[in-house]
N, C-alpha and C positions, 0 to 999 in steps of 0.2 A: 765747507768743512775742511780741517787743514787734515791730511794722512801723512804717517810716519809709517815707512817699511824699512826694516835692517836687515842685513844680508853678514853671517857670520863668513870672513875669507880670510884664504894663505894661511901658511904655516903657524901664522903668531894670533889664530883665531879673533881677527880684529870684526870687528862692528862696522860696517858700510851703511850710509842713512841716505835715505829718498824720502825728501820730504815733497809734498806735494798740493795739490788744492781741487777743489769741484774745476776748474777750468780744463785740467790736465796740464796746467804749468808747476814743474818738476825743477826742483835742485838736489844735486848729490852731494853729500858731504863725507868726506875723506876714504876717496873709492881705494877699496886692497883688493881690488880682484885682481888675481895674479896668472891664469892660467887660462886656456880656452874655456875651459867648464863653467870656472866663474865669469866669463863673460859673457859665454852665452846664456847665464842663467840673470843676471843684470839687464844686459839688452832683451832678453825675451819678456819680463816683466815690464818693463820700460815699454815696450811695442804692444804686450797685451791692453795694457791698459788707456794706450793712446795716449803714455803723455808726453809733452814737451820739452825736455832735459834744457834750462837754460843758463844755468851755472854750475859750475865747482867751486865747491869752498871747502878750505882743509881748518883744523880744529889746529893740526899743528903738521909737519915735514917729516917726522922719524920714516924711515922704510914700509913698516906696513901700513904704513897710511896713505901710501904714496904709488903704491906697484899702480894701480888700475890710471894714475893719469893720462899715462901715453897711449892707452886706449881709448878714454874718453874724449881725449885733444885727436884722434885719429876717426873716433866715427861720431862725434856728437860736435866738432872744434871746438871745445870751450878750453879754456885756459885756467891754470890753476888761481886760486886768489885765498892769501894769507897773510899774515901778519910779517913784516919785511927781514925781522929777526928769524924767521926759519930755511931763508935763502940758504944760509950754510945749510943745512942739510939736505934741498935738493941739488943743489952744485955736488955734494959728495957722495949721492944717491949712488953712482958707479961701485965706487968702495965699501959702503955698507950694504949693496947686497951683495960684494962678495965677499964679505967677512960673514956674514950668514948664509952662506954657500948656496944665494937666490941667481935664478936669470931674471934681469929686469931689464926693462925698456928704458931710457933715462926719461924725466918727465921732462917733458915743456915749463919755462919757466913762466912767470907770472909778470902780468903787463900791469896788474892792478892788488895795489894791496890791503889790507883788512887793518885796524886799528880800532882801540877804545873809543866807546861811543859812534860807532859807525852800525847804521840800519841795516838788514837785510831785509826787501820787499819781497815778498812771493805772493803777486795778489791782493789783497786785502789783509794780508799778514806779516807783522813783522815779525823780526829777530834782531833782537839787540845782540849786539857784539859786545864780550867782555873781555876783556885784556886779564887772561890769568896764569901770568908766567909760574914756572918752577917744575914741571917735569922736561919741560922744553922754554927758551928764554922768549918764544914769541906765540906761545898758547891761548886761541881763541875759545872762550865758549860762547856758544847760543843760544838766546834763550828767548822764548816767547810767551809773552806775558798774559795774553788772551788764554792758552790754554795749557799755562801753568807748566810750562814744557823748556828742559834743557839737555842739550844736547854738550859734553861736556868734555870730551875727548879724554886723553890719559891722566885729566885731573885729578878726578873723583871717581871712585868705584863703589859697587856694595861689598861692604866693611875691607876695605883699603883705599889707597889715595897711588896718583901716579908714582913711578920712580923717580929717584932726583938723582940717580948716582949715575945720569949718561950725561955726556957731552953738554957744559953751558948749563943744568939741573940744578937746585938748590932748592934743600928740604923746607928751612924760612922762609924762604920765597912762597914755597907751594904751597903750606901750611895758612901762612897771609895772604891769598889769593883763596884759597877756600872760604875763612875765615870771613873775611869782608866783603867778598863779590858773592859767594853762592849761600852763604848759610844767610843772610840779611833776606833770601830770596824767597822765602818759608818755607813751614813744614812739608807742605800739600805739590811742591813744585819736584814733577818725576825727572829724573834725571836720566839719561841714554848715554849712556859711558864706551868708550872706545872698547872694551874687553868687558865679555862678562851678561849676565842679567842687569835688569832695569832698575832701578830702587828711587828713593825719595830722600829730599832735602834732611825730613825729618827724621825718618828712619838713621842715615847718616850718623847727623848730631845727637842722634841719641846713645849710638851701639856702635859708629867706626873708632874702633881703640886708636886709632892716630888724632882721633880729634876729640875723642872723651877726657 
């Protein structure tokens, strides 16, 4: 059975996802724990459960998606892995948390990067990778087709869509990226958005005023 746990962290109330499997093989995606409490509420789950944290993968680079890497590269070593377009914003990670008056740890950079059409295995399960630029110019989402499951970063929300008005964003862009990569994906398929409740493909297309 594949498990999905999210963890609400930091200031900008971001979504933290541990996905996982019967093995107890574990990947994190887009860790914001930003402070002792949130870490030791991550790692203690992580250890209750026995499982084996074997990747990071980021959905996309903005800062709160980003605070918890240099904790996970320090007690799990994994390294981050994203799409090669988000580089610019972990190189500037210094500066944007201090324009949001954060302490952050700078992240490790990434050895290995994510692109369209690239698998992610976790077990017997995959995740296809989709290339869906426009709240950020190098936005992955994740999607698993066995149990109808996306993971979708600041793309897509319930009833909104990512921002497009930060660094390298374009509202076309994001619009066309929902548009042909996740509504084609149907109704039935739930979506786990970077901020926010959970909602569906369908739900979406029917009621998010940016796409009605």
């Amino acid at each position: 059975m594949l498990y999905l746990k999210s963890f609400t962290f930091n200031p900008f109330q971001q979504n933290t996802y541990l996905v996982y499997d019967d093995e107890k093989t574990a990947y994190i995606i887009d860790p914001g724990n930003s402070n002792n409490a949130e870490h030791t509420e991550l790692k203690n789950f992580i250890t209750d459960k026995g499982l084996q944290l074997k990747r990071l993968l980021l959905t996309h680079a903005h800062i709160d998606h980003v605070l918890g890497n240099r904790f996970i590269f320090d007690t799990y070593g994994l390294l981050p892995e994203v799409h090669e377009k988000e580089l610019f914003f972990i190189q500037r990670m210094p500066e944007s948390a201090a324009m949001y008056g954060l302490n952050a740890d700078p992240s490790p950079f990434p050895v290995k990067y994510l692109e369209e059409g690239d698998i992610v295995q976790l077990g017997k399960y995959t995740f296809d990778c989709l290339y869906t630029p426009g709240h950020s110019p190098g936005s992955i989402s994740f999607y698993n087709a066995e149990n109808k499951l996306l993971i979708s970063g600041d793309v897509l929300f319930k009833g909104s869509i990512g921002r497009s008005d930060l660094p390298m964003g374009d509202h076309d862009t994001l619009i066309k990226s929902i548009t042909e990569k996740l509504i084609p994906l149907g109704d039935d398929v739930k979506v786990y958005s970077g901020h926010g409740p959970a909602t569906t493909i369908g739900s979406e297309r029917q009621n998010n005023p940016f796409l009605t």
